[in-house]
TORPAVEX-262370 format. One record per atom (N, C-alpha, C): residue in one letter; x, y, z negated. Coordinates in steps of 0.05 Angstrom, whole numbers, plus 5000, padded with zeros to 4 digits. Layout:
! TORPAVEX-262370
aXYZ ...
***
This chain:
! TORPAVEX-262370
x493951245760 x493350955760 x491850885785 x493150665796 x491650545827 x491750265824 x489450175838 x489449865840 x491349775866 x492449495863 x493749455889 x491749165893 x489949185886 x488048915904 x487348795875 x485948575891 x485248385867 x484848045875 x484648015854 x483847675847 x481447495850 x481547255854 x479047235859 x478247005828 x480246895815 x479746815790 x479446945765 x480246875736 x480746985716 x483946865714 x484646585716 x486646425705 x487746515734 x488146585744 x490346735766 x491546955760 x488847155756 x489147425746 x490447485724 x490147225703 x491547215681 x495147175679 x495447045695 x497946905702 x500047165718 x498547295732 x499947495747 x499847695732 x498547735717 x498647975688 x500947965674 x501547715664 x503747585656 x506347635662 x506347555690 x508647625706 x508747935713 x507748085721 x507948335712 x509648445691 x508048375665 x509048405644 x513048405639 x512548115650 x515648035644 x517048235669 x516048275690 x517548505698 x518748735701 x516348835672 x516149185657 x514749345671 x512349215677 x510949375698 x508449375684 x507549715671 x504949725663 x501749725684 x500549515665 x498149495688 x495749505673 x493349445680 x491249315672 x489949095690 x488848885678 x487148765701 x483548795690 x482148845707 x478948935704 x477948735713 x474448655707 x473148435715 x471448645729 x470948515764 x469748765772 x466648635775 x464948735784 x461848665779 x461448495801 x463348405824 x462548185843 x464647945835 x465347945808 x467847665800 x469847715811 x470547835822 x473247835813 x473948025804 x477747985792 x479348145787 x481948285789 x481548645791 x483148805805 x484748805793 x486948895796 x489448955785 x490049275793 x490949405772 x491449675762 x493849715754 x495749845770 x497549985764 x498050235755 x500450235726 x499450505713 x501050705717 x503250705729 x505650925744 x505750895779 x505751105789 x505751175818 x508451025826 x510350985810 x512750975820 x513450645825 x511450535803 x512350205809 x509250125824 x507850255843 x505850125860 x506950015884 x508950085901 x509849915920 x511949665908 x512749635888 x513649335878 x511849225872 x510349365857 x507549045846 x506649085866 x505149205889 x504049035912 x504848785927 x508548895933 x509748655941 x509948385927 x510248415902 x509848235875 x507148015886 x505048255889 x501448155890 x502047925919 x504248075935 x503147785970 x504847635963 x507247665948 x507947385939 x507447215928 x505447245904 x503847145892 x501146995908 x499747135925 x498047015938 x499046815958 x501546905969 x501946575982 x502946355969 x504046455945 x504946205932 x503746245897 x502346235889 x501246205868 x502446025847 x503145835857 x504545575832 x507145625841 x508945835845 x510645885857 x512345865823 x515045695816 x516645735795 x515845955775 x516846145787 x517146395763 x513546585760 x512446475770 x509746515759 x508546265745 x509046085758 x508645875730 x508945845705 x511446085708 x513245995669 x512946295659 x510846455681 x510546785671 x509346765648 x506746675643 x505246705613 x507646615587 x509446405592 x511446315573 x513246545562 x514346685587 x515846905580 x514647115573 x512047095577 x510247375578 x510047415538 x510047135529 x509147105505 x511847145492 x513547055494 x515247165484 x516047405481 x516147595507 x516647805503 x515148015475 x512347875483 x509948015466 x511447935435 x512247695423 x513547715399 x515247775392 x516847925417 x519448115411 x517948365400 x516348435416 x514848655406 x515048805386 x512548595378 x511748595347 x513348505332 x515348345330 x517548355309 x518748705322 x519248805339 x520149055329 x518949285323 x516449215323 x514149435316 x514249455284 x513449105275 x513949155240 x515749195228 x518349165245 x520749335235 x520449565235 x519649715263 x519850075259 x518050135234 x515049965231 x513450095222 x513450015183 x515749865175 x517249835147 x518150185141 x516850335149 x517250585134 x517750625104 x517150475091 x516650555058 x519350425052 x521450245065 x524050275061 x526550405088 x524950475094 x526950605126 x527450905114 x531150955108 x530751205098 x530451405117 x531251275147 x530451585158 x527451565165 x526451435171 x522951475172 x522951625152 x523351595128 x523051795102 x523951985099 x526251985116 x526952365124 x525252505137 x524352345157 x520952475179 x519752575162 x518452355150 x516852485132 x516952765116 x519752745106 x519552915082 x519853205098 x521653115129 x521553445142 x518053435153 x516753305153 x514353395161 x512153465149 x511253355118 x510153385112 x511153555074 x512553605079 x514653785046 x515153565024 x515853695009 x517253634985 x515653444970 x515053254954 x512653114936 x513053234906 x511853484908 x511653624894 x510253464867 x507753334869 x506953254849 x507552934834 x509752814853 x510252584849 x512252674823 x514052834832 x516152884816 x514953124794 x512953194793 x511453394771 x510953064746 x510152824754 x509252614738 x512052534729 x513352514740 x516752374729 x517652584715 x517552824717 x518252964700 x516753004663 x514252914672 x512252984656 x513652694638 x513052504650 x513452204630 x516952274626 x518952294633 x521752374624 x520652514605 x519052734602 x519753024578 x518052854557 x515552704563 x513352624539 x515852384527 x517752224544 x519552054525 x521452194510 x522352354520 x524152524498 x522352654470 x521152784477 x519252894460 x519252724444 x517452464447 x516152284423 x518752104421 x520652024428 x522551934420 x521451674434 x521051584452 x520251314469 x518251244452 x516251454445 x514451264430 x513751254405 x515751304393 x515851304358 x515051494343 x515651714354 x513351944332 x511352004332 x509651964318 x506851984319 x505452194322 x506852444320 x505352704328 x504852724354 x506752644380 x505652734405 x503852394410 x504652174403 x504351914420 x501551974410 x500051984384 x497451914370 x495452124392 x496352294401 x495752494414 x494552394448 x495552144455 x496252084486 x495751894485 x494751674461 x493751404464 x490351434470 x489251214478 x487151264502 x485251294469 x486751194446 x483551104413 x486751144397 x486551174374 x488351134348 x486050884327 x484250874338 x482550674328 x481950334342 x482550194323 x482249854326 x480749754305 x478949474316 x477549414297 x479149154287 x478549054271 x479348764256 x477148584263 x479348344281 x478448214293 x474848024271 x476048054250 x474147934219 x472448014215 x472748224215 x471248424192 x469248634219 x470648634241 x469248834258 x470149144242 x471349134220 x472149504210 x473849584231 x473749904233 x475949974248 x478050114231 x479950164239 x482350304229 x483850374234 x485650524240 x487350714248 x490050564249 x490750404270 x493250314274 x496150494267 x494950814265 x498250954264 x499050974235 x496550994217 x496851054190 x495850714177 x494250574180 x493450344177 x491250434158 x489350714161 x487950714137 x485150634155 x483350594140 x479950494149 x478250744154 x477650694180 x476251004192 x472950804192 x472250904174 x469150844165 x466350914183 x467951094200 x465151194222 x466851184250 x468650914242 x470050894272 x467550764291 x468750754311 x467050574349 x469850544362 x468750414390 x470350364410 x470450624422 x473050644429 x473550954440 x472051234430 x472451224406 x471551464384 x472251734387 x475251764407 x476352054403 x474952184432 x473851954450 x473552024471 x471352044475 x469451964458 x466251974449 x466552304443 x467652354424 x467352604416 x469252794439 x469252734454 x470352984475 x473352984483 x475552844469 x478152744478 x478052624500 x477252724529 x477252624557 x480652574561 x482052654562 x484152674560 x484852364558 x484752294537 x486352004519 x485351794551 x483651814566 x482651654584 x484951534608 x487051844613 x488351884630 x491951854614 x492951974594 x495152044586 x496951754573 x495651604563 x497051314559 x498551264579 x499051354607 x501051344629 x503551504633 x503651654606 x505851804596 x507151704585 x506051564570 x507651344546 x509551174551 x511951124544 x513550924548 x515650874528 x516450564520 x517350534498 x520950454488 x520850454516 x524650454514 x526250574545 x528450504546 x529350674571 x528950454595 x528650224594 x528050134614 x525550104623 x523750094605 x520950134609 x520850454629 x521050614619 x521450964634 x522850924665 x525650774655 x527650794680 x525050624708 x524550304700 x523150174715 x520050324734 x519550504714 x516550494727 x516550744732 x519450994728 x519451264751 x520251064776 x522650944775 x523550864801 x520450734826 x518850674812 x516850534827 x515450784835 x515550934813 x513751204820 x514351294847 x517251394845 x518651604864 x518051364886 x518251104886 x518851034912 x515951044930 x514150934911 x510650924930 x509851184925 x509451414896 x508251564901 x510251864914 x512051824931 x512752014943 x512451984966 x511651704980 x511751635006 x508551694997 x506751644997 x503751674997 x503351974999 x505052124981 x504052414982 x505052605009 x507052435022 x508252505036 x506652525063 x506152285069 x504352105081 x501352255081 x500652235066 x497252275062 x496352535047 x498152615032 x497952985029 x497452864982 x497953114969 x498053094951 x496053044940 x492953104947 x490753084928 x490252844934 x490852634950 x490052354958 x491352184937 x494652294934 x495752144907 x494352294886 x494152494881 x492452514853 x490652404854 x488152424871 x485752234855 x486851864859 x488851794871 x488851554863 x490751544841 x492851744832 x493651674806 x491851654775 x489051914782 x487451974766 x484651614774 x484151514784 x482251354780 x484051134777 x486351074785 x487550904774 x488350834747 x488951024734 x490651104710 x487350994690 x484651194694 x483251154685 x482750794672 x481550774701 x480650394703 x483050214691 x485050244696 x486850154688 x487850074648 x487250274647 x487550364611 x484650194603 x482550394610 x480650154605 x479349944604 x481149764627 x481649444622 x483649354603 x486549544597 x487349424578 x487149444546 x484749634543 x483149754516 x481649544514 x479949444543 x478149164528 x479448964529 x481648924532 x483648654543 x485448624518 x486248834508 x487848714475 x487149064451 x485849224460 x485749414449 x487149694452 x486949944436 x489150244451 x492250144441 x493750054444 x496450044426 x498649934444 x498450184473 x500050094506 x500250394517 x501950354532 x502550584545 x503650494568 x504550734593 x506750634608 x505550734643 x506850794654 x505550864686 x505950554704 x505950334693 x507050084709 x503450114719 x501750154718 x498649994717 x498050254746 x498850514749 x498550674768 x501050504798 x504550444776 x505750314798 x503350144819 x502249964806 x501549774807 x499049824830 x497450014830 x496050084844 x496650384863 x498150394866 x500050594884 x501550264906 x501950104902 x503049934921 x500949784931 x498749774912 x496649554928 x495249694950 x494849964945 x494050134959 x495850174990 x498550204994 x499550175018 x499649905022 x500249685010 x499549435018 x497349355043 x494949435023 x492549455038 x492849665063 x492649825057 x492450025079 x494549995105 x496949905096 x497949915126 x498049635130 x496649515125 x496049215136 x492849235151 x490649425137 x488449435156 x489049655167 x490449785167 x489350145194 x492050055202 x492950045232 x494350015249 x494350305250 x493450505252 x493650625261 x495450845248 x495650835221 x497350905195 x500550905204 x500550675225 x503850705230 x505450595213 x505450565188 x507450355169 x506250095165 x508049945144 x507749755130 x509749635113 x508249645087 x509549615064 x511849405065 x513649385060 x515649195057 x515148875044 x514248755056 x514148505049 x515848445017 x518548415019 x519648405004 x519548554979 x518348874975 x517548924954 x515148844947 x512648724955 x510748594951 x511248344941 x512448144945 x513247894933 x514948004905 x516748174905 x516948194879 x515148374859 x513848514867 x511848534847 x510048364839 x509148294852 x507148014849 x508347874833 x511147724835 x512647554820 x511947714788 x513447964790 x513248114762 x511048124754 x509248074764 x506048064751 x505047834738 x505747574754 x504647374736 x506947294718 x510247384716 x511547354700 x510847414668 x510047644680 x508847884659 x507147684636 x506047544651 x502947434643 x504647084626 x506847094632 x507746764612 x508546954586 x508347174575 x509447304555 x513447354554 x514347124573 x516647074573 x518147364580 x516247594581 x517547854576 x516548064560 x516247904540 x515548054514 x512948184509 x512548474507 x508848534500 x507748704529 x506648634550 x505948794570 x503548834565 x503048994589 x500649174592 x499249034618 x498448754620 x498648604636 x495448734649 x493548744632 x491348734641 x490648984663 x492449174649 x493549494667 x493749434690 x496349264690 x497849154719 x494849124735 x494048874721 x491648784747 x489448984763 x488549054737 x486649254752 x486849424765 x489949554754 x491349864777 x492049694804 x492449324802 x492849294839 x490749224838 x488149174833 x486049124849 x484949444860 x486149614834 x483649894844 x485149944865 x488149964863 x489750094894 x489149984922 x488049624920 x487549514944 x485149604945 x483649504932 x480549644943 x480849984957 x481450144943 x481650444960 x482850424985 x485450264984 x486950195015 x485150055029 x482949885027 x481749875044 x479449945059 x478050095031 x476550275043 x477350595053 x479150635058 x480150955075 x480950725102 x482350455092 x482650435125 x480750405138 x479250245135 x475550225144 x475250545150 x475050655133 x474051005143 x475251075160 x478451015170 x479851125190 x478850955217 
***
């Protein structure tokens, strides 16, 4: 890198930066400690054009095609970036997602969870048998809204020395996390692996496996336990991890530039849409309160690792 002279303004220096630019000629311009500013060329090979560039410019300064340089200069710059957030739409670009997958392996544990919620729906029959489901709900205990008694939603009998979260008082850590196994018909299952495989294989891929575990594990957590105080245990379903597995790249490749992607606009507007849909009932019994808190917990984490980055 060599300077070929300098400027004696800013709004000159600026203008010929410009034109540069529109030429494809990498530079810098510096403010030097006596006012003015130099101009820096960053390849050996284009320093005798931008010099010549520089005396044309000094004798004619308001000369046409430096006049209309900043215009084109700006344009170019939003060619740019419209093709930057195209390359950097990774999370639907399938060959970016071939990179990935030759670079960083297989998503071993994304597809260890889709397998896990596929085998827990077969098992319990989507839900309906009470030997594995009673097993994986976060409480088997609810109180009456009246009476404050609690009782056992699977059997309907009155548990006399029930509480709020009773199984988990007594040491059922478990029930905190496994309600994300649960799911109650095939489109419920079908909808919220497909979300799985799509965010949590690009994240593990991306950011290495124990990063999606603890955000599947503090998600899953917070999540359940907003919708335990939000209508009570009697929900299931991995939509509340979806849900914060997207807010999480949301966030993140919107604050760390440096991450290299960015989430697809277009799957963001439709989840969102599905969220406050969720919320007119006009799709039957959700797990709405899940939803929310798994995208607030995923945005908050996305923005604090990008901050840390």
């Amino acid at each position: 890198m060599r300077t070929i002279g300098t400027l004696d303004n800013e709004q000159a220096a600026a203008r010929f930066g410009d034109f540069l630019s529109v030429q494809g000629i990498d530079h810098q311009v510096e403010n030097e400690d006596d006012g003015t500013f130099s101009i820096w060329i960053l390849e050996e090979r284009q320093m005798s054009k931008a010099a010549e560039m520089l005396r044309e410019f000094r004798s004619n300064p308001q000369g046409e095609v430096f006049l209309d340089a900043p215009r084109l200069a700006q344009l170019r710059r939003e060619e740019q970036e419209r093709e930057e957030r195209h390359r950097r739409s990774t999370v639907v670009d399938s060959a970016r997602l071939g990179y990935e997958r030759s670079a960083s392996g297989k998503a071993w544990l994304t597809l260890s969870l889709i397998l896990i919620c596929v085998g827990v729906g077969i098992y319990s029959g989507l839900g309906k048998e009470n030997q594995i489901a009673r097993f994986l709900h976060i409480s088997e205990l609810v109180s009456d809204d009246t009476t404050g008694i609690f009782f056992n939603f699977f059997t309907r009998t009155i548990a006399p020395n029930g509480a709020w979260l009773s199984e988990v008082r007594q040491g059922e850590i478990w029930r905190l996390v496994t309600p994300i196994f649960l799911h109650f018909n095939v489109l419920h299952l079908l909808f919220n692996m497909m979300m799985l495989r799509e965010f949590g294989s690009f994240i593990e891929r991306r950011f290495g496996s124990a990063q999606l575990g603890l955000l599947v594990l503090g998600t899953a957590v917070l999540s359940n336990l907003g919708q335990m105080l939000w209508e009570g245990p009697n929900f299931g379903g991995m939509s509340g991890v979806d849900y914060g597995l997207l807010g999480f790249l949301w966030i993140r490749g919107k604050y760390d530039p440096r991450a290299g992607f960015e989430l697809n606009p277009g799957s963001v507007k439709m989840m969102l849409i599905w969220l406050v849909l969720c919320y007119t009932g006009l799709m039957g019994s959700i797990a709405n309160m899940a939803h929310t808190v798994g995208l607030l917990t995923g945005m908050a984490w996305g923005y604090y690792t990008a901050r840390r980055h």
